[in-house]
Residue frames as a rotation matrix with the C-alpha (Angstrom) as fourth column:
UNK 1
0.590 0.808 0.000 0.00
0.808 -0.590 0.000 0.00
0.000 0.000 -1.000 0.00
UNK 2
-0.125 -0.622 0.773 1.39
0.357 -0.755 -0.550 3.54
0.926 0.207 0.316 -1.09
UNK 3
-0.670 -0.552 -0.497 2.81
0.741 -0.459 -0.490 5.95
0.042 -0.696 0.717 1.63
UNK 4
0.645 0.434 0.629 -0.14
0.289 -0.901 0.325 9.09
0.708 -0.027 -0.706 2.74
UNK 5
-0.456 -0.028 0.889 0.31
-0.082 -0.994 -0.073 12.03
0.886 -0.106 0.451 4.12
UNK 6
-0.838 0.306 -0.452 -1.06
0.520 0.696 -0.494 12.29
0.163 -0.649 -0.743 7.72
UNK 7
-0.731 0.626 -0.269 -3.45
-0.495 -0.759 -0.422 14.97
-0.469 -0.175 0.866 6.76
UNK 8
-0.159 0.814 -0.559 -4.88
-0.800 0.225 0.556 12.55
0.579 0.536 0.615 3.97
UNK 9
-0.707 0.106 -0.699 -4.68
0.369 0.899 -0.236 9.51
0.603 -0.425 -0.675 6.74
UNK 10
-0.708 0.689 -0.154 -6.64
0.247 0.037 -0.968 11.66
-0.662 -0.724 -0.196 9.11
UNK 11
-0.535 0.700 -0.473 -9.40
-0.630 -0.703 -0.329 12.90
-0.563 0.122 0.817 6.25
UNK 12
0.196 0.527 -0.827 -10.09
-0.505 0.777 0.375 8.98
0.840 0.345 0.419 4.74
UNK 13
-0.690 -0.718 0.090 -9.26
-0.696 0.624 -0.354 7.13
0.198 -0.307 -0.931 7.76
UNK 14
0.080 0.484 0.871 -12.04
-0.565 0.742 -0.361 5.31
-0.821 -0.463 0.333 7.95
UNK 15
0.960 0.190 -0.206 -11.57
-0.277 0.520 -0.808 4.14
-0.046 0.833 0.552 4.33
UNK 16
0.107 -0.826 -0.554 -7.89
-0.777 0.278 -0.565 3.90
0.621 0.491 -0.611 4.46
UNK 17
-0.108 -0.036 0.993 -8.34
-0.870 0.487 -0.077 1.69
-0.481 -0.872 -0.084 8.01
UNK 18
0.724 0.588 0.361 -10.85
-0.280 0.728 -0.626 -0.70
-0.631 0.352 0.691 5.50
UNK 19
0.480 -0.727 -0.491 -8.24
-0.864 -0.296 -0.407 -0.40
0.151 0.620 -0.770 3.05
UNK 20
-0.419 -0.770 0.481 -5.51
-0.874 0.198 -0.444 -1.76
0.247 -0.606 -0.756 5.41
UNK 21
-0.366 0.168 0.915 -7.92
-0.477 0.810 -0.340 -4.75
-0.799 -0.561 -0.216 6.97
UNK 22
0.726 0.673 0.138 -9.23
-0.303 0.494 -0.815 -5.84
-0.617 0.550 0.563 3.24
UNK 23
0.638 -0.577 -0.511 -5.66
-0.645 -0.038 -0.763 -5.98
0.421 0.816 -0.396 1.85
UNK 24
0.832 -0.421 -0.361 -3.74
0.534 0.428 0.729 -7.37
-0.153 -0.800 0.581 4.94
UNK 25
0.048 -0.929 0.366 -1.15
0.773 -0.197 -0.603 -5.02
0.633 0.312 0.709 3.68
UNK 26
-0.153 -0.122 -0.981 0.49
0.982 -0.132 -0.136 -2.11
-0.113 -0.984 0.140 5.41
UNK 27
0.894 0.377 0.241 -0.13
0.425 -0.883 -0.197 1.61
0.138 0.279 -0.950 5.46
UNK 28
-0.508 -0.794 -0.332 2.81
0.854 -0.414 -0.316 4.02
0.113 -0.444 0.889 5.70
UNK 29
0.879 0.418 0.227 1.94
0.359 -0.896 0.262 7.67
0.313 -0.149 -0.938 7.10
UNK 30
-0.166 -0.900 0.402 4.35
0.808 -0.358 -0.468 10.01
0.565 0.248 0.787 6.40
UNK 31
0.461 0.518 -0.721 4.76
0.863 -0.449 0.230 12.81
-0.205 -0.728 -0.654 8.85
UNK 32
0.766 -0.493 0.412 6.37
0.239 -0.378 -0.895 15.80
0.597 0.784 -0.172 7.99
UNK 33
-0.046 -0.739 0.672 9.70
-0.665 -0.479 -0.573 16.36
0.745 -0.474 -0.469 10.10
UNK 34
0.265 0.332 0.905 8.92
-0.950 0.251 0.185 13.20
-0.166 -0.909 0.382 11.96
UNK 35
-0.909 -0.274 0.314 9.29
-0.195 0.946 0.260 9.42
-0.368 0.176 -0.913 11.57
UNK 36
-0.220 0.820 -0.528 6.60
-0.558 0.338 0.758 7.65
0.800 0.461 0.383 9.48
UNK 37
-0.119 0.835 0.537 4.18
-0.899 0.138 -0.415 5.60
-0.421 -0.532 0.734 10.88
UNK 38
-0.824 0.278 -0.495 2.86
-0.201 0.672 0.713 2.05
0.530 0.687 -0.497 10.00
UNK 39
-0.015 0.915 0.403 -0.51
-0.868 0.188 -0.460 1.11
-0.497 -0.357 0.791 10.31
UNK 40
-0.596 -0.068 -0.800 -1.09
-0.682 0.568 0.460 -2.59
0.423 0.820 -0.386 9.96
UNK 41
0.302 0.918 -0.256 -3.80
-0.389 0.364 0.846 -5.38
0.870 -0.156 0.467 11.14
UNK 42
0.279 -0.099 0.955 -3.35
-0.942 0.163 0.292 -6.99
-0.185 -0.982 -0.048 14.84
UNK 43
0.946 0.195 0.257 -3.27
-0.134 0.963 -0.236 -10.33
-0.294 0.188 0.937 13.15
UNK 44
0.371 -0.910 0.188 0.38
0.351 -0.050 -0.935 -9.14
0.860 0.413 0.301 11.22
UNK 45
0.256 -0.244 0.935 1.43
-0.827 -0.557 0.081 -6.86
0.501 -0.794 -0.345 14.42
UNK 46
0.515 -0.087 0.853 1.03
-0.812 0.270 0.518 -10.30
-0.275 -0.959 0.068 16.76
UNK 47
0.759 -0.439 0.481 2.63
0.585 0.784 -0.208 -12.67
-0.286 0.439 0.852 14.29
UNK 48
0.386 -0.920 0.064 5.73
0.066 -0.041 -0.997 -10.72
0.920 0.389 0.045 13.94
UNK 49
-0.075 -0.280 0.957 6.16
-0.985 -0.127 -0.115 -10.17
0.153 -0.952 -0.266 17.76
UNK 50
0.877 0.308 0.369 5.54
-0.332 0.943 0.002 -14.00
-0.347 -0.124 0.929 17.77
UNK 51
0.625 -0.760 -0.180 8.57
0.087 0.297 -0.951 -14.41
0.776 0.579 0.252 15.23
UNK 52
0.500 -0.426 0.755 10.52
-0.171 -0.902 -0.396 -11.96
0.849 0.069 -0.524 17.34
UNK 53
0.237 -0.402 0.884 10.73
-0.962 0.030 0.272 -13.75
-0.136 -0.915 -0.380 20.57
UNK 54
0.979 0.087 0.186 10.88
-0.049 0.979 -0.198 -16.71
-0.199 0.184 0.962 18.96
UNK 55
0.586 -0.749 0.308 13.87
0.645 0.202 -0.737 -15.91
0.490 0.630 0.602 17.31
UNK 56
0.638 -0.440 0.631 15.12
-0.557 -0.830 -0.015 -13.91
0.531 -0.342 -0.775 19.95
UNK 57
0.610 -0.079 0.789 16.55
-0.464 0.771 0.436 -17.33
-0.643 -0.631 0.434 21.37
UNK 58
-0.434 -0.891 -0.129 19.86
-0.793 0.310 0.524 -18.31
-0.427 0.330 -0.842 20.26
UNK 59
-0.808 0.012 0.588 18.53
-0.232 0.912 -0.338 -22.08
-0.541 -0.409 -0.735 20.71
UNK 60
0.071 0.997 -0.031 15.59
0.393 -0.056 -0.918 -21.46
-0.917 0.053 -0.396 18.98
UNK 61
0.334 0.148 -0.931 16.50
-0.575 -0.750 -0.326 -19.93
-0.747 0.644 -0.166 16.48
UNK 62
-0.644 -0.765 -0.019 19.01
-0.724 0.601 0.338 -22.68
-0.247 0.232 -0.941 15.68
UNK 63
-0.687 0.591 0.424 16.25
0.396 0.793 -0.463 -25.49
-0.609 -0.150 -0.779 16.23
UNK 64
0.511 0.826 0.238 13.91
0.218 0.143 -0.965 -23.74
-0.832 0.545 -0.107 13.75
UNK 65
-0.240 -0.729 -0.641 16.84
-0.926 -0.025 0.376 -23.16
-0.290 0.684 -0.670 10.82
């Protein structure tokens, strides 16, 4: 999904939200003079924290290589 503005994220968000949960894909939101932003479903959010601690474990990490 292309990169908005956070003026156009706050004036469609309810369509870019749908967007975001009918694609599974992510939003960027660009801020000016700030760090972007991602907006992405809870379902992608808890399955990369899932990866993360998985693989945050030497042992683990090995054992799933």
């Amino acid at each position: 999904m292309p990169m908005v503005s956070q003026s156009e994220f706050r004036a469609n968000i309810a369509k870019l939200l749908d967007q975001v949960e009918a694609d599974s894909q992510e939003l960027y939101i660009h801020r000016q003079g700030k760090e972007a932003m991602v907006v992405m479903p809870l379902s992608t959010f808890e399955s990369w924290k899932e990866t993360e601690h998985l693989m945050s474990d030497p042992a683990n990490r090995e054992h799933i290589k």
